[in-house]
N, C-alpha and C positions, 0 to 999 in steps of 0.2 A: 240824931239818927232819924231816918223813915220810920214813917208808923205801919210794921207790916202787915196790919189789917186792912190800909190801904192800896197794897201792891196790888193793881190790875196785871193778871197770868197770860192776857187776852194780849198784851202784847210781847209775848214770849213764841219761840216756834210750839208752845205746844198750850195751847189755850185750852181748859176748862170746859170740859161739857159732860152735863149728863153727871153721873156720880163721881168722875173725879173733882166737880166742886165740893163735896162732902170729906173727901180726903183729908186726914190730916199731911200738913206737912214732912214729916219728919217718914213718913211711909213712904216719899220719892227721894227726902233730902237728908237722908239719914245723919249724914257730918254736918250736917246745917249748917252748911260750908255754900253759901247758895251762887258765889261766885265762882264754884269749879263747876265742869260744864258735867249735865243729869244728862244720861239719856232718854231718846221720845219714842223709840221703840217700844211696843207691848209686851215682848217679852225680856227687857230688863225688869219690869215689875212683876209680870204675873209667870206664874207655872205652865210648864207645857204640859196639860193633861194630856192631852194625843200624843203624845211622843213622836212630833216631829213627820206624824202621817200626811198632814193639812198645810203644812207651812209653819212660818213663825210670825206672819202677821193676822193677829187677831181679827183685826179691824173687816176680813175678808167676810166674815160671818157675823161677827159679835158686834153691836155698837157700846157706847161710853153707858148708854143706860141701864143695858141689860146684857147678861150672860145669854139670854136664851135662844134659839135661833129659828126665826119664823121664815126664812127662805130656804129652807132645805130645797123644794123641785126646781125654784130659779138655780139654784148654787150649781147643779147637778144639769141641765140645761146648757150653761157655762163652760162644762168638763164635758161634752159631748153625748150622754145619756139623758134623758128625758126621763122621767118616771111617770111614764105612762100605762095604763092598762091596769093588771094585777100588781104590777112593779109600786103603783102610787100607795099600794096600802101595805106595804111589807115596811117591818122595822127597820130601824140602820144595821142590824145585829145580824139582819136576815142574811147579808150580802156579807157587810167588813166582821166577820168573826175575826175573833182574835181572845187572848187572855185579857187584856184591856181594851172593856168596852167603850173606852172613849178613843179608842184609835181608830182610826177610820183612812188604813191603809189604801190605794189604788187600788183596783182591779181588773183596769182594761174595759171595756165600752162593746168586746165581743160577748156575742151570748152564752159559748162555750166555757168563759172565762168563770163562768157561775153555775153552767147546766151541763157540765161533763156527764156528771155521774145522771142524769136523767138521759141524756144521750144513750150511753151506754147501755143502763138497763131497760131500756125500749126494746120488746120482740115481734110486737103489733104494729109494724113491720118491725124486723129488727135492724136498727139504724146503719150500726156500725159494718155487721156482714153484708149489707146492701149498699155498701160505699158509700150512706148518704153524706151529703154538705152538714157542718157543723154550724153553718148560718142558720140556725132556727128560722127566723125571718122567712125564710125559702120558703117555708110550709107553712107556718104558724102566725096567726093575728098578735104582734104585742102590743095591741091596744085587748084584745080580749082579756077573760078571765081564768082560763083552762088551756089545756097542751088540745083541745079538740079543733079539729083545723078544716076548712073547706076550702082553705086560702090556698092550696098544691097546684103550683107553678107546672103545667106538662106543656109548653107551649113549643119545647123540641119534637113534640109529638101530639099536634093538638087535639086532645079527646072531644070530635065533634060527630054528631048525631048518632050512627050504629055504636060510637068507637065512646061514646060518653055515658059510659056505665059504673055503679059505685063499689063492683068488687072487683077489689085492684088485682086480685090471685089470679082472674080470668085469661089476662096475660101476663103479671105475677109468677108465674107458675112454681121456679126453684125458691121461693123465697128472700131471694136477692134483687134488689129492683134495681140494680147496675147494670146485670148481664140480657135484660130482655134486648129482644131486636127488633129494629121498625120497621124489617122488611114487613109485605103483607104474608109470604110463604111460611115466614115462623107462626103466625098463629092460622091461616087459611089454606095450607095444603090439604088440609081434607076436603074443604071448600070445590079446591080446582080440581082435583082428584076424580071427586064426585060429579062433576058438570058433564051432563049428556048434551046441551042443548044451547051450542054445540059442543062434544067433547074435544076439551080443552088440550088434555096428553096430546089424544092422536092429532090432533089440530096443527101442535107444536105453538100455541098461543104461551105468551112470556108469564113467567109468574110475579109481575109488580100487577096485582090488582089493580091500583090507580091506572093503568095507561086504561084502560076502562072502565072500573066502578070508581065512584063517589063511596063517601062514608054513609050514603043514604039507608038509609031500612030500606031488605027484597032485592039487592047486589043487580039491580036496574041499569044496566051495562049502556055505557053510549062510545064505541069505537071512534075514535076523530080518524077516516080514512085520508083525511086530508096531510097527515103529518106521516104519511107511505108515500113511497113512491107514485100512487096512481092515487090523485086527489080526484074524486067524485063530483060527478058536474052531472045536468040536467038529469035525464032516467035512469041514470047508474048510481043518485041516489035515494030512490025509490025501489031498486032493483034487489031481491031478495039475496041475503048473504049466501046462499047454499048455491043460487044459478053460475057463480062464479068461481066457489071454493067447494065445488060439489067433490073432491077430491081430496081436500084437505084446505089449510088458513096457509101452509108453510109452503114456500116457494111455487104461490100462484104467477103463471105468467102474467102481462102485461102490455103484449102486443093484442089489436082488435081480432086478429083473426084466431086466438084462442078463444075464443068464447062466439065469434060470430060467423064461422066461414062457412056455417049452414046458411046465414041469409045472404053469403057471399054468392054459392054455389045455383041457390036458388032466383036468383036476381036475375031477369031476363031484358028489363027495358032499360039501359040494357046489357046484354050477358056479357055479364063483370069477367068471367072465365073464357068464354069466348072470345072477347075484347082485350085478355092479357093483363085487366086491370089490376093495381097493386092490393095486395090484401091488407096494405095499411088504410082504412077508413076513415079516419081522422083526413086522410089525405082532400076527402070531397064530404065526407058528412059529420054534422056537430053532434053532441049528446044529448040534443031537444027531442029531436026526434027524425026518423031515416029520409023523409022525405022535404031534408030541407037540404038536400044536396048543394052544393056549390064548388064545384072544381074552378080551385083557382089558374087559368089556363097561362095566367100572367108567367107562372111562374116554369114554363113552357120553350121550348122555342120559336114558339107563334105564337104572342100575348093579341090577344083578343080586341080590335078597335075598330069604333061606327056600325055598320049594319054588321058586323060579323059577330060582334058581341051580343046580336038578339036573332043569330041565325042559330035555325034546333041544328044540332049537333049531328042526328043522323046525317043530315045534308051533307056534310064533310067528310063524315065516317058513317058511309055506309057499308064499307067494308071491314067495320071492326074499329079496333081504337089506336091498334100498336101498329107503330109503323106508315101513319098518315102521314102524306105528303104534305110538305109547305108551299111546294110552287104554285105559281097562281093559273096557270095552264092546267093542273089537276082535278080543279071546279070550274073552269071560268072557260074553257075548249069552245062550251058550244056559245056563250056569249059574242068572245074573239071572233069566231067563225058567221056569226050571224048579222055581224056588226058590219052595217056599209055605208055610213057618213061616217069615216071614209070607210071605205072596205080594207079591214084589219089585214085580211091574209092575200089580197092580191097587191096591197098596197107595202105586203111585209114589211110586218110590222112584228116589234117583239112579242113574243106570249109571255113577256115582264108585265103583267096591267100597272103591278106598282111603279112602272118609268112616268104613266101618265095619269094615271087614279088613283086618290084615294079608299079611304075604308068607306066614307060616308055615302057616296052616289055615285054612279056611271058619270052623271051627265056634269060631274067636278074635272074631267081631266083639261089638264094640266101640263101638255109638252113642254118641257126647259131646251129651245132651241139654243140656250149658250152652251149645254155641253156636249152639241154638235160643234163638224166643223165649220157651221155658217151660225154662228152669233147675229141674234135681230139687234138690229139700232135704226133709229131714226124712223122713215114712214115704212120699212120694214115690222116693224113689233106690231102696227093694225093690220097688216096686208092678212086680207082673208086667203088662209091656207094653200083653198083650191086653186088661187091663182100661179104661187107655184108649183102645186102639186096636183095640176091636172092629171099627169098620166103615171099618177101614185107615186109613193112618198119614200119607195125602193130608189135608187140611185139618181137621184134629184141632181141635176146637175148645178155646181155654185157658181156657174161664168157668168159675168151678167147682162151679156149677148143673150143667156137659155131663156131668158126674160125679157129681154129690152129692145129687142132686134127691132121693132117695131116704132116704140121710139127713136132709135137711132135713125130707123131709114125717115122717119118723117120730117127729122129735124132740119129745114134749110136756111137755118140761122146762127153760124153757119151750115151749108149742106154736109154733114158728117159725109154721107156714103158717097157724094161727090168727090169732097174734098181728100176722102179717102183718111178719114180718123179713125183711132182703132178703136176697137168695140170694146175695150177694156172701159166701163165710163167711170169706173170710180179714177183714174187716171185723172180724170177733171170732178167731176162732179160727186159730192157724200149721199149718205143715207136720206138725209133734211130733206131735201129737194133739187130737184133739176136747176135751179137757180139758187144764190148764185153760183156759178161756173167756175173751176180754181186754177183755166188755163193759163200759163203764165208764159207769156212767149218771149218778154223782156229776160226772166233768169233762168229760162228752162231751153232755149233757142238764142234769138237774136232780137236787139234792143229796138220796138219798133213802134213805143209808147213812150218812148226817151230818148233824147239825145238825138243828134242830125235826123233822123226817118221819121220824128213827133211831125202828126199831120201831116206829109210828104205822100203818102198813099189812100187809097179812097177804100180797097177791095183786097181781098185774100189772093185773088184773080193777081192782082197790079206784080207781083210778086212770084205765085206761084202757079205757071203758065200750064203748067197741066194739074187740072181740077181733079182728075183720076188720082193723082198722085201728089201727095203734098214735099215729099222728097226731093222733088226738082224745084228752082227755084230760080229765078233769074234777077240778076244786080249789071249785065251791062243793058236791057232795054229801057231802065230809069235812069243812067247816069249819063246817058248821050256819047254812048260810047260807039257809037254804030261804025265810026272811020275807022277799022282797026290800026289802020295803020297811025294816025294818029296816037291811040294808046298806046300801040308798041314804040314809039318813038319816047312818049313820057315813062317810058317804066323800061326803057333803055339800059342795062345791066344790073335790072333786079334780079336776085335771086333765084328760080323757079317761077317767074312769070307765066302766064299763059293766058290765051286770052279765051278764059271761060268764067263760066260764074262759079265755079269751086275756090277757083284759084283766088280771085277775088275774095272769096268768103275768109278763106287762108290766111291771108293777108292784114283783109279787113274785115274781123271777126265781131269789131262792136260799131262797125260803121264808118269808119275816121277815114 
C-alpha cells in the first residue's frame, strides 16, 4: 500500500493551502473511503453563518488562511456602493440589521433604501410635503460627514447674483418647494407695480422681468429694441425713450411721420409739403443724421445718368417735386432752340435730345442714320452732314441725283447726260466709290464684250446714233445692210421681217 503521509493533495482539484494543510483528514473524508468523490465546494464543509445573504462561495471574502475579512470597501465597491464619506466608518450592523448579525442581507445601492425614515422626518424644509427627490445625492455631499448640504442643485432656476440668496423661504414662501414659480411676476409684482420711471402698468410693459432686467443688483433695465419691430439704428439709439413713447411703450406707431412730421412741415429747402413729398423719410434720409439726404432717383421713372446725376435738383423742379416732367423738351427748350451747328428748329429736328445725346455732354451726339430711311454705307458714313444737309435736315431728299447731279453731268466717260443715263447711280455704281462701275451691258442689255460684237466696235456712238438717247440703237449701219433690197431678198419669208433695227434686235437678240 501507499504511505499516506506521502500523498501530495497538490495534485488533486483541490490542493492545500493555507489551514486546510493543518486539517485532519477524516474532517473532509469522513468514510475514509478516499476513492468516492469529496466535494471542493466551501460549503460542503463549513456552516453558512449568513444564512445564505452573501452567497455560498466563501472563497468570495474569506481566504484558506483566515476567516477574517480585510476587504470589506473593495467587496462593497464590486456591489455598486462605495463606502465613502460618513458611510466608511459605520458598522456592518449600521446598515444590514437583522436578528442575525452575521447576515448581511441586500439592500439596494439607493439612498432611500436606508434613509426613509430621515427623509421623512425632515421639516427644515419638509421633504416629503415639498415633493422633494428621494436621491439624497441631489442635495447632499456623500463623501461629507453630516445631512448639512451646500451641494443644492437649482440649475432649473439658476440662483445668480440678485437671485443668489441663502434664505430659501424668500421665495419658499408656502413651505413647499415644489409649487414655487419661475415666473419673475410670482415674486416682483410688487416690483412692476411700483415702477414710476417709466410706469410700467400704464405703459402695458410685459411682466417677464428678463426681457429687460438681468439678475443684477439695482433692476439696471437694458431694453434690446432691436428684437421689435423698429430695430434702432444711428440717433434713435441715443434718442430719449419718452420722445417716442411719450404716450405710453404699448402700441407706439412706427411710421417716420409719427414722431417727425413737425421737421416734415418745417422743411423748406426744399418744402417737402409743398413739393408733395412722401412723409415716409426713410424714403431720402438715414438715421445718422437729417442732412445726409439721398433720394434714390434710380428708383424713379427718370433714374438719374452723367451730368444729370450732379445737376441741383431745383434746376428740374423748380416747380415743386410732384408731377415733373420726363421729356427732354421740358429743361432742354432753350438749348434745342439756341442750337445752330445745325440749327435744331429750322432744321426740325425732334425735341427727343435722347435720339442724338447722351447724359454726359452736348457735344457726344450721336445721329444713328440707320434707323432712318437712308442707312450710311460705304464713303457715305464720313460724308460731312452739311453736304447733304445744306438746306436742313427736314425733308432731306434720298434720290441720288439730290446729290450727285453734278457728278453725273461731269462725267464724259462715258457722257452720262449725253448719253442720256439715268440719274439713278446706284443702278451702276455702290456706296465704295465711283469706280469700279457695275454696268453690265453683256447681261443686262446685249452681248458686246462677247461673242461676234467682241472688238467689232470702237464707241457708244458706233451703235447708239443718237447720244441724246441711248434707246435708239442701230444694227443695220455696221452690218452692211445699206442695199435694202438686198436684205429683203435674204430674209425672204421670214416671219415679221422688217427692215429696222428693232426688228433685227428681235430676231437677233444675242448677236447670231
Amino acid at each position: 500500500m501507499r504511505d499516506p503521509l506521502a500523498f501530495d493533495h497538490d495534485s488533486t482539484a483541490m490542493p492545500l493551502i493555507g489551514q486546510h494543510r493543518m486539517t485532519d483528514c477524516r474532517s473532509c473524508h469522513a468514510s475514509m473511503r478516499f476513492d468516492a468523490p469529496t466535494p471542493t465546494d466551501c460549503i460542503a464543509c463549513h456552516t453558512d453563518v449568513h444564512a445564505m445573504t452573501v452567497g455560498n462561495d466563501c472563497a468570495r471574502c474569506h481566504t484558506p488562511t483566515s476567516w477574517l475579512v480585510d476587504e470589506i470597501p473593495e467587496l462593497h465597491e464590486l456591489n455598486g456602493f462605495a463606502l465613502v464619506g460618513v458611510h466608511g466608518n459605520l458598522s456592518c450592523v449600521d446598515c444590514h440589521v437583522s436578528d442575525n448579525t452575521l447576515a448581511f442581507a441586500r439592500l439596494g445601492n439607493d439612498c432611500i433604501n436606508c434613509h426613509r425614515s430621515d427623509f421623512m422626518a425632515t421639516t427644515m424644509p419638509n421633504h416629503s410635503a415639498s415633493g422633494f427627490s428621494t436621491d439624497c445625492i441631489e442635495c447632499h455631499d456623500p463623501l461629507g460627514t453630516g445631512w448639512g448640504t451646500g451641494f443644492t442643485s437649482h440649475d432649473f432656476f439658476p440662483l445668480t447674483n440678485g437671485h443668489a440668496i441663502q434664505d430659501c423661504a424668500r421665495c419658499h414662501t408656502t413651505g413647499n418647494f415644489s409649487d414655487a414659480s419661475p415666473e419673475c411676476a410670482s415674486c416682483h409684482m410688487t416690483d412692476y407695480n411700483s415702477s414710476v420711471e417709466p410706469n410700467h402698468a400704464a405703459a402695458g410693459f410685459s411682466t417677464d422681468c428678463a426681457a429687460c432686467h438681468t439678475t443684477g443688483p439695482g433692476w439696471n433695465g437694458s431694453f434690446d429694441h432691436n428684437l421689435t419691430g423698429f430695430p434702432l439704428h444711428g440717433t434713435h439709439t441715443t434718442t430719449a425713450c419718452i420722445q417716442c413713447h411719450a404716450n405710453g411703450y404699448a402700441g407706439t406707431p412706427t411710421a417716420c411721420s409719427a414722431c417727425h412730421i413737425d421737421d416734415y412741415n418745417a422743411t423748406t429747402e426744399p418744402n417737402h409739403s409743398a413739393s408733395g413729398f412722401s412723409t415716409d423719410c426713410a424714403m431720402c434720409h438715414d438715421e445718422t443724421a437729417w442732412g445726409n439726404a439721398t433720394f434714390d432717383h434710380n428708383n424713379t421713372g427718370f433714374p438719374l445718368h452723367g451730368t444729370h446725376a450732379t445737376t441741383n435738383c431745383i434746376e428740374c423742379h423748380a416747380n415743386g417735386f410732384a408731377g415733373t416732367p420726363t421729356a427732354c423738351s421740358a429743361c432742354h427748350m432753350d438749348d434745342y432752340n439756341s442750337t445752330t451747328d445745325p440749327n435744331h428748329a429750322a432744321s426740325g429736328f425732334s425735341t427727343d435730345c435722347a435720339a442724338c445725346h447722351d447724359e454726359t455732354a452736348w457735344g457726344n451726339a450721336s445721329f444713328n442714320h440707320n434707323n432712318t430711311d437712308f442707312p450710311l454705307t460705304g464713303q457715305h458714313v464720313t460724308t460731312a452732314c452739311i453736304e447733304c444737309h445744306a438746306n436742313g435736315y427736314a425733308g432731306t431728299p434720298t434720290a441720288c441725283s439730290a446729290c450727285h447731279m453734278a457728278d453725273y453731268n461731269a462725267t464724259n466717260d462715258p457722257n452720262h447726260a449725253a448719253v442720256n443715263f439715268p440719274t439713278d447711280c446706284a443702278a451702276c455704281h455702290s456706296t465704295n466709290g465711283w469706280e469700279p462701275a457695275t454696268f453690265n451691258h453683256d447681261q443686262q442689255y446685249f452681248p458686246i464684250y462677247s461673242g461676234t460684237h467682241h472688238n467689232e466696235w470702237d464707241a457708244c456712238t458706233d451703235c447708239h446714233t443718237n447720244p441724246s438717247n441711248y434707246s435708239v440703237f442701230s444694227c443695220i449701219n455696221c452690218h452692211e445692210h445699206s442695199n435694202q433690197n438686198s436684205v429683203n431678198n435674204d430674209h425672204n419669208g421670214v416671219s415679221g421681217y422688217s427692215y429696222n433695227s428693232n426688228a433685227c434686235y428681235n430676231c437677233h437678240p444675242n448677236g447670231h
